[in-house]
mmCIF file of the C-alpha atoms, coordinates in Angstrom:
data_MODEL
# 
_entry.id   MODEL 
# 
loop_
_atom_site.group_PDB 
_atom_site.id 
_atom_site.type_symbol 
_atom_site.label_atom_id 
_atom_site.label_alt_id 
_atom_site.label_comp_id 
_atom_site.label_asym_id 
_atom_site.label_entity_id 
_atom_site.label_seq_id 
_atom_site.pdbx_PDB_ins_code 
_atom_site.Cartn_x 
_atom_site.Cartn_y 
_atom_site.Cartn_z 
_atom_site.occupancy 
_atom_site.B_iso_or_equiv 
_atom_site.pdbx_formal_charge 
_atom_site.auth_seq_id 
_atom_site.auth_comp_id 
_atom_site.auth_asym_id 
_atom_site.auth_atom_id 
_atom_site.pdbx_PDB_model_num 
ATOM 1   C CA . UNK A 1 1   ? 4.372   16.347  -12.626 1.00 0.00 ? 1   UNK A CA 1 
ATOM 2   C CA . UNK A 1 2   ? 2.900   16.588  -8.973  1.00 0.00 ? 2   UNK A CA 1 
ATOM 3   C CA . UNK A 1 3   ? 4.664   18.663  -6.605  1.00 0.00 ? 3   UNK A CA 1 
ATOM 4   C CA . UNK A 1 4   ? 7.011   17.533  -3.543  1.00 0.00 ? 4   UNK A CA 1 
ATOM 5   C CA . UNK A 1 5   ? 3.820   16.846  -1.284  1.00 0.00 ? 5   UNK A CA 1 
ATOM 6   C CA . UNK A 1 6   ? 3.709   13.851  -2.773  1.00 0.00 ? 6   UNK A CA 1 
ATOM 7   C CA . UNK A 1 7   ? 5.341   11.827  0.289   1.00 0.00 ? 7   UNK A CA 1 
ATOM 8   C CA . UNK A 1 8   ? 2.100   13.184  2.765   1.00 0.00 ? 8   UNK A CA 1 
ATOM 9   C CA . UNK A 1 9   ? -0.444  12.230  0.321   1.00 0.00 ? 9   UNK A CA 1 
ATOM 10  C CA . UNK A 1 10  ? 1.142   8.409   0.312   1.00 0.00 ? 10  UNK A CA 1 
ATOM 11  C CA . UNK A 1 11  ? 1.023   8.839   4.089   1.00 0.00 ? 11  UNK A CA 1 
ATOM 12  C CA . UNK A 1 12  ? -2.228  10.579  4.406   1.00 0.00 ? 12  UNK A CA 1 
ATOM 13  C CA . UNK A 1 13  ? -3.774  7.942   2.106   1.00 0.00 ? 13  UNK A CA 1 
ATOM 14  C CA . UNK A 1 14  ? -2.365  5.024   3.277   1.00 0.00 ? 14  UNK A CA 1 
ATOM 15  C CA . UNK A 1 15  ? -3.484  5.894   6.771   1.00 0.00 ? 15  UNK A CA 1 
ATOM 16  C CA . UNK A 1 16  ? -6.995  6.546   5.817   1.00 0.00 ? 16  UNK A CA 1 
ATOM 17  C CA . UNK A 1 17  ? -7.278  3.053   3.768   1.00 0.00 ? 17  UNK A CA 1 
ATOM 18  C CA . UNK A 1 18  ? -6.134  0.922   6.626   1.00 0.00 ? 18  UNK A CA 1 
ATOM 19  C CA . UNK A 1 19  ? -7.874  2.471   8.994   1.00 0.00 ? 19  UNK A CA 1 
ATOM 20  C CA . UNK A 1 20  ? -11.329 2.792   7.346   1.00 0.00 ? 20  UNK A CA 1 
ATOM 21  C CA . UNK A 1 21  ? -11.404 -0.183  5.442   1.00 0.00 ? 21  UNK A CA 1 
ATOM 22  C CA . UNK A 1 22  ? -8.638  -2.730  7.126   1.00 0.00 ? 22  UNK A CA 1 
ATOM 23  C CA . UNK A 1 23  ? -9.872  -1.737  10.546  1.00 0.00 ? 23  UNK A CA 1 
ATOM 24  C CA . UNK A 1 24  ? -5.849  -0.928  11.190  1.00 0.00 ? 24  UNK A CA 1 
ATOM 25  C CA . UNK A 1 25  ? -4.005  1.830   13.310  1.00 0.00 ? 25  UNK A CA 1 
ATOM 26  C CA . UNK A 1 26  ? -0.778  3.183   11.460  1.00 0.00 ? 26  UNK A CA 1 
ATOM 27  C CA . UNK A 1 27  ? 1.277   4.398   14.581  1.00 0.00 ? 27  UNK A CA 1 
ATOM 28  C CA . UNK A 1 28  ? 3.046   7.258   12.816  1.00 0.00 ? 28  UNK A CA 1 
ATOM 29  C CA . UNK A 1 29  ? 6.326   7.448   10.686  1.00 0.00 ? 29  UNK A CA 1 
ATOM 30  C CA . UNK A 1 30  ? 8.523   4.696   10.380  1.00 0.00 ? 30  UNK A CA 1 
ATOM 31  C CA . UNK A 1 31  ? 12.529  5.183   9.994   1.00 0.00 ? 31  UNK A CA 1 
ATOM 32  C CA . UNK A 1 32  ? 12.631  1.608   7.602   1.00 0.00 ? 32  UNK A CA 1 
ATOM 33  C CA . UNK A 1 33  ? 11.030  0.491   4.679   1.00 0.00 ? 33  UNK A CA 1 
ATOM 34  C CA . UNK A 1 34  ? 9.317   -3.199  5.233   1.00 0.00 ? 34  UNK A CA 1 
ATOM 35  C CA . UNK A 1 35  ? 12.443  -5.168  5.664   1.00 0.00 ? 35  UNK A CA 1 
ATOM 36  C CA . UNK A 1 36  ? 11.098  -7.502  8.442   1.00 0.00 ? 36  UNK A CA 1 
ATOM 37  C CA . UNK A 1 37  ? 9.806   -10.845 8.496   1.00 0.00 ? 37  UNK A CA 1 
ATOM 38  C CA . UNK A 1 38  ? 8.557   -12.364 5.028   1.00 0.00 ? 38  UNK A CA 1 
ATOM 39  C CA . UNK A 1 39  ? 7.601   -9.312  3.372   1.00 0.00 ? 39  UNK A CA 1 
ATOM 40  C CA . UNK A 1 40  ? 5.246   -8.879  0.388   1.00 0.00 ? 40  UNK A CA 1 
ATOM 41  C CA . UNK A 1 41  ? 5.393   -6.500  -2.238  1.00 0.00 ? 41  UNK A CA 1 
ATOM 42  C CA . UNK A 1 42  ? 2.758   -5.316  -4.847  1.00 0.00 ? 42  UNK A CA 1 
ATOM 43  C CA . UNK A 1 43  ? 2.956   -2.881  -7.323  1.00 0.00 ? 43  UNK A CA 1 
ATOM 44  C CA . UNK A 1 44  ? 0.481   -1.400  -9.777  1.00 0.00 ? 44  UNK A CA 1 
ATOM 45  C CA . UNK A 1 45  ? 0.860   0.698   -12.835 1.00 0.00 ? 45  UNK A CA 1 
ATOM 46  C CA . UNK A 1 46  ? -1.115  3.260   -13.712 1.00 0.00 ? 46  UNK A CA 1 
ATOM 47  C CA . UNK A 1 47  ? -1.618  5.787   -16.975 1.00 0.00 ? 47  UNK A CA 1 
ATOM 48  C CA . UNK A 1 48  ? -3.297  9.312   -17.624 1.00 0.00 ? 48  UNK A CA 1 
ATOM 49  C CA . UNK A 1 49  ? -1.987  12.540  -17.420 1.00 0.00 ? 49  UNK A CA 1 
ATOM 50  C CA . UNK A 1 50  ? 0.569   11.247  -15.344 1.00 0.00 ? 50  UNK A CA 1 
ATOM 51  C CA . UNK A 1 51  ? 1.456   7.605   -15.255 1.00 0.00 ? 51  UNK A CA 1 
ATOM 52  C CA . UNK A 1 52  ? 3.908   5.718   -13.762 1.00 0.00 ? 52  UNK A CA 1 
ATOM 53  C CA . UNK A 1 53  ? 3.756   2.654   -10.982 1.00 0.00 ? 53  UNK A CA 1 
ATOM 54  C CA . UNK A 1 54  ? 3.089   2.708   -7.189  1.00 0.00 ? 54  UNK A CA 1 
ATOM 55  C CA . UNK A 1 55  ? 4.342   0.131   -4.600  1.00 0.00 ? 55  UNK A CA 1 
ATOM 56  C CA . UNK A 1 56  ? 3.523   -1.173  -1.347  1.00 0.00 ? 56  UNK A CA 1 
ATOM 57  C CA . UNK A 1 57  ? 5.368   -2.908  1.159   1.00 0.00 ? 57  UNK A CA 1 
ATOM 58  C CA . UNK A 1 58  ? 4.143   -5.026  4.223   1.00 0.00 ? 58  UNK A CA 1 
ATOM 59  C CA . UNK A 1 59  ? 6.368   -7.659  6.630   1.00 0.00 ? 59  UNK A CA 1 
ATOM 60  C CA . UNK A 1 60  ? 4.467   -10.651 6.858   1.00 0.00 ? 60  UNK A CA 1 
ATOM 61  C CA . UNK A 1 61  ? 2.899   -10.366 10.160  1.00 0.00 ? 61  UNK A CA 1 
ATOM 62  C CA . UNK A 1 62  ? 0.913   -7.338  9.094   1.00 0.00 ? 62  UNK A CA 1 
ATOM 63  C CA . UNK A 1 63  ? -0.115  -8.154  5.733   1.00 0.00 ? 63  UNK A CA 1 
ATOM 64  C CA . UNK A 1 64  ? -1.702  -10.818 7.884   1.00 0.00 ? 64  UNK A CA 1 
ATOM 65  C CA . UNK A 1 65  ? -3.545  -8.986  10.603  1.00 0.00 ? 65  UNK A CA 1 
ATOM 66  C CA . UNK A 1 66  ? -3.890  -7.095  7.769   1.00 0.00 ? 66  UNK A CA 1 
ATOM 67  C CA . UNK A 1 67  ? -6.056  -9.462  6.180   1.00 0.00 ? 67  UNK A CA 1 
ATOM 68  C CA . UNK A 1 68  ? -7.173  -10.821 9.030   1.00 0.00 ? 68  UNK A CA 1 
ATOM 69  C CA . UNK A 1 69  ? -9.159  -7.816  9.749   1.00 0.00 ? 69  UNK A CA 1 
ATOM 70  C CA . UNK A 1 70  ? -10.038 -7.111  6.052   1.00 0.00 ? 70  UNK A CA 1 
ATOM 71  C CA . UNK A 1 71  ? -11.959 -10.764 6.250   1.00 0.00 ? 71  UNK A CA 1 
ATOM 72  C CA . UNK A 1 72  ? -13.333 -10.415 9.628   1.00 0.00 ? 72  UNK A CA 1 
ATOM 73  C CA . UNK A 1 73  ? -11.806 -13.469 10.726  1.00 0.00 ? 73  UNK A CA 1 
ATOM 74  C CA . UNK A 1 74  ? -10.902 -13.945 14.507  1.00 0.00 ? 74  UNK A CA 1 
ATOM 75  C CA . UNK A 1 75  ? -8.479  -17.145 13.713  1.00 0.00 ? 75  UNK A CA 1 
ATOM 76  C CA . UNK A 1 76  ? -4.874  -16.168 11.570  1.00 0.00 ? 76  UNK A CA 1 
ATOM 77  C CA . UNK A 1 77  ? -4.795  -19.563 11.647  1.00 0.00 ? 77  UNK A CA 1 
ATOM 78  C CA . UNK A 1 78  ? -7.568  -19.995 9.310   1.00 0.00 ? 78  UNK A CA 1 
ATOM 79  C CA . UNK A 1 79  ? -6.232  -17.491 6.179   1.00 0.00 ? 79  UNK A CA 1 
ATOM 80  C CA . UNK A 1 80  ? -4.425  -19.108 3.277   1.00 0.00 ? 80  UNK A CA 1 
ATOM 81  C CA . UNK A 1 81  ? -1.533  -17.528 2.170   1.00 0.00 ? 81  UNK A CA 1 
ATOM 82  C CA . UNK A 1 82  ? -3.285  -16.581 -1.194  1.00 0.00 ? 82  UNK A CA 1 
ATOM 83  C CA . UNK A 1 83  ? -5.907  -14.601 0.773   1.00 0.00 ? 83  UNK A CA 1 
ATOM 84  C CA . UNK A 1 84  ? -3.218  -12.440 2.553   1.00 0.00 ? 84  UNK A CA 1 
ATOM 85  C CA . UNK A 1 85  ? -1.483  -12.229 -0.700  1.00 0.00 ? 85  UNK A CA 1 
ATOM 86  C CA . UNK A 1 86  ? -4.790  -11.278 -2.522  1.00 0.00 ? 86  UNK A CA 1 
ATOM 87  C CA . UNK A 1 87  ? -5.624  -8.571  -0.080  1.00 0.00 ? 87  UNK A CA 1 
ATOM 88  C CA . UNK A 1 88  ? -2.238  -6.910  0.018   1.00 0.00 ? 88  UNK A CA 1 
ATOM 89  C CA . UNK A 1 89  ? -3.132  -6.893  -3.843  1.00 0.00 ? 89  UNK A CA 1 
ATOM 90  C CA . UNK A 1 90  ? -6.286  -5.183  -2.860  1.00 0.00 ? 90  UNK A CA 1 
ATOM 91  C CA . UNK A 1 91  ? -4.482  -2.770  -0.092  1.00 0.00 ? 91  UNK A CA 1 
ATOM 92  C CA . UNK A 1 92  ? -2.051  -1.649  -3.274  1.00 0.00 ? 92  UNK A CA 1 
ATOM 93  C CA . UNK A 1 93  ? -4.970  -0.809  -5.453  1.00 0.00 ? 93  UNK A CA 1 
ATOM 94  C CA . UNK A 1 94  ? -7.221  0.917   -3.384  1.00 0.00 ? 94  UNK A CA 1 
ATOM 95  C CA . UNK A 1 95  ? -4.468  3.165   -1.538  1.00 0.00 ? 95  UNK A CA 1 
ATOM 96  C CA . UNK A 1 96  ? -2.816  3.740   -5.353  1.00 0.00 ? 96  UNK A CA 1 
ATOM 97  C CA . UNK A 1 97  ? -6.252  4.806   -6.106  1.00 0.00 ? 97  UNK A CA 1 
ATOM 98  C CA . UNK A 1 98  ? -6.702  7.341   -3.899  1.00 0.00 ? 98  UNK A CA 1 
ATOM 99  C CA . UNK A 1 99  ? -3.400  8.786   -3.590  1.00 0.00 ? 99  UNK A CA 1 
ATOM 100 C CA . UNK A 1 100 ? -3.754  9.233   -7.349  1.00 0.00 ? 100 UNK A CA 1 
ATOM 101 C CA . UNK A 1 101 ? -7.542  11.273  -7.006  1.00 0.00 ? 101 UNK A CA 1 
ATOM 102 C CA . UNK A 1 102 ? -5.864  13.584  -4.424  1.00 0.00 ? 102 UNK A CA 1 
ATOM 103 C CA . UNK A 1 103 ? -2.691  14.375  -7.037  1.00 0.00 ? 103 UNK A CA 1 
ATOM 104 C CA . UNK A 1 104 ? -5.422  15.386  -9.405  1.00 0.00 ? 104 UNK A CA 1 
ATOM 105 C CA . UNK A 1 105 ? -8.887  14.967  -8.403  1.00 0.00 ? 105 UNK A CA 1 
ATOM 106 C CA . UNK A 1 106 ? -9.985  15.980  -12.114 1.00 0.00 ? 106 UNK A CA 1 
ATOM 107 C CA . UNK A 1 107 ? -7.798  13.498  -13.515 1.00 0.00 ? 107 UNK A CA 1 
ATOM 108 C CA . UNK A 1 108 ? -8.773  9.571   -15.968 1.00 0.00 ? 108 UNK A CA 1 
ATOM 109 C CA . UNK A 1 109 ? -6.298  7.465   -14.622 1.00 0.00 ? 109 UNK A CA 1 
ATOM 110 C CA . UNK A 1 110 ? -6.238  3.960   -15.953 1.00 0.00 ? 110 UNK A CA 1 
ATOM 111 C CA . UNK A 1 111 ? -5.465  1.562   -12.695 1.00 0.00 ? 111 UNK A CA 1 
ATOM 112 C CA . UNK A 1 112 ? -3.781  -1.505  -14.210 1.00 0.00 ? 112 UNK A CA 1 
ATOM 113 C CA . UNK A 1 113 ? -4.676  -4.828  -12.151 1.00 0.00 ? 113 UNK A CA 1 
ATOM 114 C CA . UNK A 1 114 ? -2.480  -5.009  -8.741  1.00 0.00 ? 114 UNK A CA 1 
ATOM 115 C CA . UNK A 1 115 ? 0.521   -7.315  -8.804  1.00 0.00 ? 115 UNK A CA 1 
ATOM 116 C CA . UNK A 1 116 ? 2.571   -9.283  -6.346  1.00 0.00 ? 116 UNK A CA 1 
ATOM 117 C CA . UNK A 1 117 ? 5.943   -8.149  -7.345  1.00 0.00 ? 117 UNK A CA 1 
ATOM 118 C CA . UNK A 1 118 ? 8.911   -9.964  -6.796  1.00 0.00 ? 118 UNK A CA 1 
ATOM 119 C CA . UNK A 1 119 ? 10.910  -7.057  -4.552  1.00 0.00 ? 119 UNK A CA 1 
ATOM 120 C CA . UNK A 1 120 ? 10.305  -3.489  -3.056  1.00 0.00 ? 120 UNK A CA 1 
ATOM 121 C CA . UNK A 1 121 ? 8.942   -1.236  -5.774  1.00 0.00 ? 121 UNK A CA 1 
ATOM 122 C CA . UNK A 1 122 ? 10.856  1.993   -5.156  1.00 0.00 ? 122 UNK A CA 1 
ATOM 123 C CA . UNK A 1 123 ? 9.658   5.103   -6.543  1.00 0.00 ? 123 UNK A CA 1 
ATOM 124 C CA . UNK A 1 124 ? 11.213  8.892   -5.973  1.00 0.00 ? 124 UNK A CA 1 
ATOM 125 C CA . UNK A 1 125 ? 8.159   9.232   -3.597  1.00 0.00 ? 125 UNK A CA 1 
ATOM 126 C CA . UNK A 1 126 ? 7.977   6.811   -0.615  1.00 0.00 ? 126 UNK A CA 1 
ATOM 127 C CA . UNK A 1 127 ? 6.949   6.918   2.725   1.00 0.00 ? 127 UNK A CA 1 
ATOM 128 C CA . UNK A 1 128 ? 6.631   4.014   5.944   1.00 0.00 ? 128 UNK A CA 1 
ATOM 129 C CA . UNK A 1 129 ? 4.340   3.606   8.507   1.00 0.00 ? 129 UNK A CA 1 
ATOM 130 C CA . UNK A 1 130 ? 4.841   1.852   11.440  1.00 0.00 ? 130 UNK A CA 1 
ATOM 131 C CA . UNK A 1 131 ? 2.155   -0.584  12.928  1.00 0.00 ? 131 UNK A CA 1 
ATOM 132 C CA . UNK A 1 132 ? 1.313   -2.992  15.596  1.00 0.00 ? 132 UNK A CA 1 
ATOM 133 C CA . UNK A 1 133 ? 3.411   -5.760  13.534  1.00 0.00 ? 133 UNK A CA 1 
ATOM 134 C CA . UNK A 1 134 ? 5.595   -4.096  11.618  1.00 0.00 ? 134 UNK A CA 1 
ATOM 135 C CA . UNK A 1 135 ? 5.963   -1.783  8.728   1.00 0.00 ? 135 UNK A CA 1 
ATOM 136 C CA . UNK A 1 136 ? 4.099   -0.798  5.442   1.00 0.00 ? 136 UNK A CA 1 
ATOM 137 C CA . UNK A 1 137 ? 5.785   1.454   2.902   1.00 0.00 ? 137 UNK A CA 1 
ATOM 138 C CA . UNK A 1 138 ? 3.858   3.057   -0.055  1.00 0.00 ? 138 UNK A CA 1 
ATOM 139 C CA . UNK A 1 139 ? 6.245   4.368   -3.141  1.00 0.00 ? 139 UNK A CA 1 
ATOM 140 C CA . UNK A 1 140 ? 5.027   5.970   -6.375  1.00 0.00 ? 140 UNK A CA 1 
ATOM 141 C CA . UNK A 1 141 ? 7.305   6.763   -9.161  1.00 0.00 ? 141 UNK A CA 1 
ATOM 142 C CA . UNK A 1 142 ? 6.313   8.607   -12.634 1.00 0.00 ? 142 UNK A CA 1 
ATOM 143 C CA . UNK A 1 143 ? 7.467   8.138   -15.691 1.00 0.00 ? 143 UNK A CA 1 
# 
């Protein structure tokens, strides 16, 4: 089982994913989980030497200037909600991804496929950022 730095490698991760690949600016710590406006969960479960599931959490505004800045697109107006949906998907798997190669770079994980999920996924681990729009929290739990 990984050890109790677990909550600053979701943070540390989750920063680095938005900001080189979503083109986002986490502001720092947040004091609530993603409670806000429409929010959108995913979760994905993973297996290997450790397995368990991870979650993410994003109010509805960010997931999409989220996306909006995933796609390049300069119009909200333009993205469907099954794009913002699909890349809050992506934002899940690719942050669950590399949380999981700093627990244990030497570790075979098995990354099921990313899920919308009907609430929160909440995990002994969990951390929130706050940005421009609201809030994203990151959980991982193991089983």
């Amino acid at each position: 089982m990984p050890d109790d730095n677990v909550p600053e490698l979701l943070a540390g991760a989750a920063c680095e994913v938005l900001e080189t690949m979503f083109f986002t600016c986490p502001l720092g710590d947040a004091e609530n989980g993603a409670a806000g406006e429409d929010p959108l969960h995913a979760r994905v479960a993973f297996k290997g030497k450790h397995s368990g599931i991870f979650g993410l959490s994003v109010d509805g505004p960010s997931a999409l200037a989220i996306t909006s800045n995933f796609l390049g697109s300069g119009d909200e107006g333009e993205i469907a909600p099954e794009q913002v949906e699909d890349v809050v998907c992506e934002l899940a798997n690719i942050i669950c991804g590399t949380v999981l190669s700093r627990i244990d770079s030497a570790a075979r994980f098995d990354i099921g496929h990313p899920e919308l999920a009907v609430s929160a996924v909440e995990g002994p681990y969990e951390r929130s950022l706050a940005l421009d729009d609201g809030t994203l929290t990151v959980s991982l739990g193991f089983e």
